[in-house]
C-alpha positions in Angstrom: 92.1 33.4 39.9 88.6 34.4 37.9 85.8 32.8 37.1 83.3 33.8 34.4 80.3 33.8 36.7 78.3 34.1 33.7 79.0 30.0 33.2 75.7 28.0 34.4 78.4 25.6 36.7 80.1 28.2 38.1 77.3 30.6 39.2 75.4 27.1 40.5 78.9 26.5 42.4 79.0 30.1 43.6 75.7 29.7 44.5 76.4 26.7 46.7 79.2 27.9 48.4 77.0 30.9 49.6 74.9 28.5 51.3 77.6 26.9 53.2 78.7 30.4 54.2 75.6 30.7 55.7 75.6 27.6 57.2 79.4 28.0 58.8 78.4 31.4 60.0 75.4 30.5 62.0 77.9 27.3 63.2 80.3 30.1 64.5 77.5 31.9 66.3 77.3 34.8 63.4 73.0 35.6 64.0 72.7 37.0 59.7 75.0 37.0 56.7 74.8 39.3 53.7 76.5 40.3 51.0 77.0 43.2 48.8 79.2 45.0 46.2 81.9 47.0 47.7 80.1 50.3 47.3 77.8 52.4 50.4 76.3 55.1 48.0 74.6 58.1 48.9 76.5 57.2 52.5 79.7 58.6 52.1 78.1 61.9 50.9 76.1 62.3 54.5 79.0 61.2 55.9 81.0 64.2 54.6 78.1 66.5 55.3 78.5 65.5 58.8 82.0 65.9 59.2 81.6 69.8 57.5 79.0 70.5 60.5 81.3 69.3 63.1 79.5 66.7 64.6 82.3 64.6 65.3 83.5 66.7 67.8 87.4 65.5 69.3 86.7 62.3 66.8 89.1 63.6 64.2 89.6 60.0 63.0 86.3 59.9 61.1 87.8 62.0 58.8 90.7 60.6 58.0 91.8 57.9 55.2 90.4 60.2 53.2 87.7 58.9 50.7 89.3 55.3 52.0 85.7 54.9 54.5 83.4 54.9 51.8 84.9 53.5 48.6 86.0 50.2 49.6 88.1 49.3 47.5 90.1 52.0 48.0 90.8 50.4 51.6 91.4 46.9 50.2 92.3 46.7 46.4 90.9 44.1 44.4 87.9 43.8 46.3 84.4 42.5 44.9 82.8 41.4 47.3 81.6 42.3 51.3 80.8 39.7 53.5 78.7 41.3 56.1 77.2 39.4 59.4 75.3 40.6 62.5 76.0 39.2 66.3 73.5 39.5 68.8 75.1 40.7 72.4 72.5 41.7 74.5 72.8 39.6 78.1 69.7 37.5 78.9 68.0 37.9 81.1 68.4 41.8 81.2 66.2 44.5 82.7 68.1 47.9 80.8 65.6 50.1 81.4 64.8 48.7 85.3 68.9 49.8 85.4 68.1 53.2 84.5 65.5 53.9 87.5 67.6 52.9 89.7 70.0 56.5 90.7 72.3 54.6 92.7 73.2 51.7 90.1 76.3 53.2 87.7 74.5 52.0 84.4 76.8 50.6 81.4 76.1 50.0 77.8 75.3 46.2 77.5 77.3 46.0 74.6 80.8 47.0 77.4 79.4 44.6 80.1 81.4 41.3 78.8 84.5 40.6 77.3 85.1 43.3 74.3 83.8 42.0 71.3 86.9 43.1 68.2 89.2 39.7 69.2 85.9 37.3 69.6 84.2 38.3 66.7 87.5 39.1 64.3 88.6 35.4 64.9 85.2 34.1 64.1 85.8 35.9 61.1 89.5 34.7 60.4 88.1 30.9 61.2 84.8 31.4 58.6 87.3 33.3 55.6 89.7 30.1 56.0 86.7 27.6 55.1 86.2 29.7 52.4 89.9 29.7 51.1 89.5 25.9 51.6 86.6 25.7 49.7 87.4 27.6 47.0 91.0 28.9 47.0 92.7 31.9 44.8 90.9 34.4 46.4 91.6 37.4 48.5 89.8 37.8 52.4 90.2 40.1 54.9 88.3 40.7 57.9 87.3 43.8 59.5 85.5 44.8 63.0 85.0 48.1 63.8 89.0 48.0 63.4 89.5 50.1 59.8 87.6 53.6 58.2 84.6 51.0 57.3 80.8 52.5 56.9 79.8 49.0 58.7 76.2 50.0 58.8 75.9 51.4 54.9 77.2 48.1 53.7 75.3 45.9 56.1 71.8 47.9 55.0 73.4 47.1 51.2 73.7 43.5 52.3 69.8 43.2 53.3 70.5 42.9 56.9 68.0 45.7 58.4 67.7 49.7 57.7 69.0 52.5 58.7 67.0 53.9 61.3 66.8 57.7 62.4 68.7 56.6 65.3 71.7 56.0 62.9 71.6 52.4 64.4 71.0 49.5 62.0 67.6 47.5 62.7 66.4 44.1 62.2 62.8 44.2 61.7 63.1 39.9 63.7 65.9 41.1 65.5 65.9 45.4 66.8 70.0 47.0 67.1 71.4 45.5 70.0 74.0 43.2 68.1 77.9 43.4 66.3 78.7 44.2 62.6 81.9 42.7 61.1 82.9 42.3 58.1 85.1 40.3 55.5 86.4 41.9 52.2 87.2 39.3 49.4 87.6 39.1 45.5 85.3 36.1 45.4 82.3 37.0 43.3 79.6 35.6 45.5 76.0 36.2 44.5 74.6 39.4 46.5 71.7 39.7 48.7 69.1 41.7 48.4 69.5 45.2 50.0 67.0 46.5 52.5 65.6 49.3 51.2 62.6 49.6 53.2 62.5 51.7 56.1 60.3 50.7 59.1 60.6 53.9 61.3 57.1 55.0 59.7 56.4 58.6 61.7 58.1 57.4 64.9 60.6 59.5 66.4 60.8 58.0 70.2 64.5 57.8 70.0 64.8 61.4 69.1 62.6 62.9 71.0 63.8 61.3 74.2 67.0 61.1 73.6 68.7 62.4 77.3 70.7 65.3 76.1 68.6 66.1 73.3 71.6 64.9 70.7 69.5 64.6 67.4 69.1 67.4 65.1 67.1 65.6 63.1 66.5 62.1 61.5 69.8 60.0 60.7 71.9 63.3 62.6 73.6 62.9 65.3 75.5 65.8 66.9 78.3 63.7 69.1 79.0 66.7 71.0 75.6 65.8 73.5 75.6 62.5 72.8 76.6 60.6 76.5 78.5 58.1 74.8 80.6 60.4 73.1 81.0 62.3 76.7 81.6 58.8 78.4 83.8 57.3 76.2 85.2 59.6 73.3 85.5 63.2 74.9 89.6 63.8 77.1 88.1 66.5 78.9 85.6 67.9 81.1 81.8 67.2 80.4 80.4 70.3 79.6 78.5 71.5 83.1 75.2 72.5 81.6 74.9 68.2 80.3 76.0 66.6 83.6 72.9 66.7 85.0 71.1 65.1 82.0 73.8 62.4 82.0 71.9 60.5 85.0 73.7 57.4 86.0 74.7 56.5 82.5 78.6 56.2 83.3 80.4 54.5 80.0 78.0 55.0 76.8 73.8 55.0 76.8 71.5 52.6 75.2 68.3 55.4 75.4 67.7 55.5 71.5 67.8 51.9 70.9 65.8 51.1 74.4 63.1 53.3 73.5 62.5 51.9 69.6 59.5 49.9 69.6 61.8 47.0 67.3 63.6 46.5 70.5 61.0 44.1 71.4 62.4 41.7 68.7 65.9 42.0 70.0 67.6 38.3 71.2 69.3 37.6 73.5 72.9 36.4 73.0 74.3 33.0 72.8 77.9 34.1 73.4 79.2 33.8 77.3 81.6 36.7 76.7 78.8 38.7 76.3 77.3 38.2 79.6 77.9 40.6 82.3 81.5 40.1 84.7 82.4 41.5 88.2 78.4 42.2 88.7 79.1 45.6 86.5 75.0 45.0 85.5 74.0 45.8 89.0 77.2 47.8 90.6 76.5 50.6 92.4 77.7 54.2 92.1 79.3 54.6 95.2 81.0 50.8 94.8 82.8 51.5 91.5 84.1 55.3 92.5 86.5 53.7 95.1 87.9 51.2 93.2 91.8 51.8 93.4 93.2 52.1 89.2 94.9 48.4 90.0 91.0 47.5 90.9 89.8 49.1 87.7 92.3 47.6 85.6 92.0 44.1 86.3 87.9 44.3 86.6 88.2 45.5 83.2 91.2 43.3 81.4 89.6 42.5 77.8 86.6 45.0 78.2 85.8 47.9 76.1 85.4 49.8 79.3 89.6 50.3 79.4 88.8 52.8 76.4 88.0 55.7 78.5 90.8 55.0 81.1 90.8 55.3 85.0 90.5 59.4 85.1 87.3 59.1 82.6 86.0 56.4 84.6 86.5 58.3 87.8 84.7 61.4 86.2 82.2 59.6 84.6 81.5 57.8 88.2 81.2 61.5 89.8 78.7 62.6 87.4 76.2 59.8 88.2 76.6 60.5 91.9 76.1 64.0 91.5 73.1 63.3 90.0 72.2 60.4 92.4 69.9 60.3 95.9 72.0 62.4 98.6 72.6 58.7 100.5 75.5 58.7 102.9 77.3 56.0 101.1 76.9 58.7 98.0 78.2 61.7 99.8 80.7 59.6 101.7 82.1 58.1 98.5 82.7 61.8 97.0 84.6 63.1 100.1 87.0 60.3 99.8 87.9 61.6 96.3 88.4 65.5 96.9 92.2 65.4 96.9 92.4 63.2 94.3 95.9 64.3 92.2 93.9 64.6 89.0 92.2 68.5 88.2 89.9 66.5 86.2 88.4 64.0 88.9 88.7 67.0 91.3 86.6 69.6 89.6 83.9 66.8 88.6 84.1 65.4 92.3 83.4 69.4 93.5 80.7 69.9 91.2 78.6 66.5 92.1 79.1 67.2 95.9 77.6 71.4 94.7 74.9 69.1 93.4 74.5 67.9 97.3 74.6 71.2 98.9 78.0 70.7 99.8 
């Protein structure tokens, strides 16, 4: 089906139904709404640029599809249109950075502290296209979160929902980074939303300056190779030696260059219960989480991103922060307990934390 949007009716209809977009989205807890063409411009060439340095380090999927993560409709023929909405996830109340002065707390993205957010916010998604369809059927849809080669954050900035900061997160001048991007791909030819195309980072550079491990090369570049959510979550191996001790207690992913941008103050909280922290993992400490048995860990984390970096990565994520925590005897009692553990992995991180003891 087509419709010659150039016809006074049907552009006042199109423009209607954009409305009640809006309207279901916010109904189905969605905090913005955009859209743009299917197109992420001078993106997909940084993103290539990237990949050439190496950045990426073991994430060999961000190059693959081949041009399929910045053109679109490439991924999804037939495509016009990109639906593009924001969800807010940060817990409430929340004290982030109180977590990080703590050395004896394990401290966890807040995006990983709830229930993991693809199957919530992909069947928001699946229930918003199918009013849609219903309201105006003969149309493709197809939703995506952070599921398919998708430059989420190029096509959000095209959709007017926040910039691009020199954090590589997306900001909301009402609203800071700490929310979900998802997206639905459709043929409809919807009316588009203004892009953002002003940049509010002004001569700031908090969140690369103090970024832990010193992972910014610059603005907008990220080398993943230092960056501790890469080492927490992406990297098989061994953490490199000389970044354990700048890891602190950050033990799955780290929230540093979004805590320290001045728009965070803007940031609100989320409505969603599935966001909000389970099994006390906001205030767990170090020495609590190392001796949970791998039936422990996988229950405590059924339907949590946290199951991405598997019990062995949790285990040597856990050593590094105590390593690096107060020598406490629950610390030091809590590594002994794991120094014949049958993985070379959890072994040589447990032996290194307990060298970071004296011991």
């Amino acid at each position: 089906m087509s419709i010659a949007t150039n016809n006074p009716d049907t552009a006042q209809a199109l423009a209607e139904l954009t409305e009640s977009i809006r309207r279901w989205a916010e109904e189905l807890g969605f905090s913005d709404l955009g859209i743009t063409l299917p197109e992420t411009g001078e993106h997909g060439q940084h993103l290539q640029d990237w990949l050439e340095q190496g950045y990426q380090g073991e994430m060999a999927y961000m190059g693959h599809h081949g041009d399929k993560r910045f053109t679109p409709r490439s991924l999804v023929p037939g495509t016009d249109r990109i639906i593009s909405v924001r969800m807010d996830y940060l817990p409430a109340p929340d004290s982030p950075k109180e977590a990080l002065t703590n050395r004896t707390k394990a401290y966890i993205t807040r995006y990983a502290l709830g229930r993991d957010y693809h199957k919530l916010i992909r069947k928001r998604l699946a229930t918003l296209a199918k009013r849609i369809d219903d309201a105006v059927s003969g149309y493709d849809y197809r939703a995506f979160v952070d599921s398919a080669p998708v430059l989420e954050r190029a096509l959000a900035q095209r959709a007017g929902l926040g910039w691009i900061g020199k954090n590589n997160m997306l900001i909301h001048p009402k609203a800071g980074s700490f929310f979900f991007l998802g997206e639905i791909f459709t043929s409809a030819p919807l009316p588009l939303s203004e892009p953002f195309d002003t940049d509010h980072c002004g001569s700031c550079t908090s969140c690369l300056d103090l970024c832990p491990t010193d992972a910014f090369v610059g603005p907008h570049k990220l080398d993943a190779r230092r960056c501790i959510s890469y080492l927490t979550i992406e990297l098989n191996g061994s953490i490199p030696e000389e970044l354990r001790p700048l890891m602190g207690n950050r033990v799955f992913g780290c929230d540093d260059c979004q805590l320290v941008c001045p728009w965070q103050k803007f940031s609100k909280p989320t409505i969603e219960n599935d966001f909000q922290p389970r099994h006390g993992l906001d205030n767990s400490s170090l020495a609590e989480l190392f001796l949970w048995t791998e039936e422990q860990f996988l229950k405590r984390t059924e339907g949590s991103a946290i199951r991405r970096t598997g019990y062995e990565g949790w285990l040597r994520n856990l050593a590094v922060g105590l390593g690096n925590a107060p020598s406490t005897i629950p610390v030091i009692e809590a590594l002994k307990k794991r120094t014949d553990h049958p993985g070379d992995m959890v072994r040589e991180h447990v032996q290194w934390a307990l060298r970071q003891h004296g011991l």
